[in-house]
C-alpha positions as CSV (number, residue, x, y, z in Angstrom):
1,X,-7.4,15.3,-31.9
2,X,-4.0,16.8,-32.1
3,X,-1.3,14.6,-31.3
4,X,1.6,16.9,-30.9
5,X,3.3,16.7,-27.5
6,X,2.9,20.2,-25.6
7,X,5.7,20.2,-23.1
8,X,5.4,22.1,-20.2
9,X,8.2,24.9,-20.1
10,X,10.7,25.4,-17.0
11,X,8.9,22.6,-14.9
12,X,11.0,20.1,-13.9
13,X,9.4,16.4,-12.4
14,X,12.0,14.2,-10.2
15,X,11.3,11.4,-7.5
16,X,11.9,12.5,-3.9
17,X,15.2,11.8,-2.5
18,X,16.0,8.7,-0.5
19,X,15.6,9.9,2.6
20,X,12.6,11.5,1.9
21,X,9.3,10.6,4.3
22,X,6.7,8.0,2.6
23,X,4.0,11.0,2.0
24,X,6.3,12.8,-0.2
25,X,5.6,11.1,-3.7
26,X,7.1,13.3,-6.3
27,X,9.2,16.9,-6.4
28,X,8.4,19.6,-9.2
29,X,10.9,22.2,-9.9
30,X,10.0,25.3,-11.5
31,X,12.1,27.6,-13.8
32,X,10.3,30.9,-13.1
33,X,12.1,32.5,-16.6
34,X,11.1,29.4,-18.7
35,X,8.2,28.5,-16.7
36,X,6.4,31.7,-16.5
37,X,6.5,32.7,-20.0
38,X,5.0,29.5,-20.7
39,X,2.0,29.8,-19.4
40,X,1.7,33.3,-20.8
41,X,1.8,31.7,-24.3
42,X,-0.6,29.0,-23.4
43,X,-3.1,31.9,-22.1
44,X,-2.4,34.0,-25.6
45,X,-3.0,31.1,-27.5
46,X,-6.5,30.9,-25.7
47,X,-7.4,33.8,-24.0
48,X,-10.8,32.0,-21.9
49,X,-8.3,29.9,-20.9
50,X,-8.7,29.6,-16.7
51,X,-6.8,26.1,-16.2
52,X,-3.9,24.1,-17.3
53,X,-3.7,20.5,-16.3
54,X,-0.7,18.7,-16.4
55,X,0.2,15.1,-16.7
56,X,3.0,13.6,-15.1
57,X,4.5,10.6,-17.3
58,X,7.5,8.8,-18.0
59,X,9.5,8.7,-20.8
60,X,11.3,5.2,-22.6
61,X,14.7,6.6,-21.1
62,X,12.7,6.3,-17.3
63,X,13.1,10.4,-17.2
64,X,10.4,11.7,-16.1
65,X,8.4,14.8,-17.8
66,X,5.2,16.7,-17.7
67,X,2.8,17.6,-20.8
68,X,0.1,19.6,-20.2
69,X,-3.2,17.4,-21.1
70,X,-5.0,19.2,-23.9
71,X,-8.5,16.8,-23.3
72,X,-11.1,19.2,-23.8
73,X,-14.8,17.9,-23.2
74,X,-17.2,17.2,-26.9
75,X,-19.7,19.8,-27.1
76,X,-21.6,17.4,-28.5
77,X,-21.9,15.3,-25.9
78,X,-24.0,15.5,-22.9
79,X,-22.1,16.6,-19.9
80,X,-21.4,14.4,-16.8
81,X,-23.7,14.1,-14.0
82,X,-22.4,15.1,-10.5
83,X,-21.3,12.4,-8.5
84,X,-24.2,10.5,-7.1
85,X,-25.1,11.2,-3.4
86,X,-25.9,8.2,-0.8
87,X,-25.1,4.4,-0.6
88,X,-23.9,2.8,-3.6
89,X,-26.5,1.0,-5.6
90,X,-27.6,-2.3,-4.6
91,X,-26.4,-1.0,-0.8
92,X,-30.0,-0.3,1.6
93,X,-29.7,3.0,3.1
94,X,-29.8,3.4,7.0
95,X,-33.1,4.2,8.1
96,X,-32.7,7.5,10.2
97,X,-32.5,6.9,14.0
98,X,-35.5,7.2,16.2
99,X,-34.7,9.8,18.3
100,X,-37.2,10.8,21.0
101,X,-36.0,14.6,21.4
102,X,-39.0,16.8,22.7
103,X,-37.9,19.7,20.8
């Protein structure tokens, strides 16, 4: 796995203001001349590439930064099952009500 950091370009990650409502978690701030061209270079570098995902961390100094998260699933490995439907195990499921419609 490659450890080298890959900083996102022209996006900027700061907490909201003090006066800002309780919903409003975090503020990004994009540099469309840094920003764009960025993500241009990331899609040259992989041309199948469809998504970037982003993490947002913090640094010793308590900045704040994103790096894009370069995880990319082993092809060796089997992939993940969907997300099981239903009551969790262990939990009965509801038996269906008895309705009585005619139709």
């Amino acid at each position: 796995m490659n450890d080298e950091k890959n900083f996102v370009s022209g996006m900027l990650v700061k907490l909201p203001d003090d006066n800002a409502p309780d919903f409003v978690k975090l503020k990004l701030s994009f540099k469309l001349d840094e920003f764009g061209p960025w993500v241009a270079a990331q899609k040259a570098g992989d041309p199948s590439l469809e998504w970037i995902n982003v993490e947002i961390k913090e640094g010793r100094s308590g900045k704040w930064y994103a790096e894009r998260d370069m995880w990319k699933p082993d092809a060796s490995q089997p992939a993940r099952q969907p997300a099981r439907r239903g009551p969790p195990k262990g939990v009965p499921a509801q038996p269906l009500p008895n309705d009585d419609i005619p139709w």
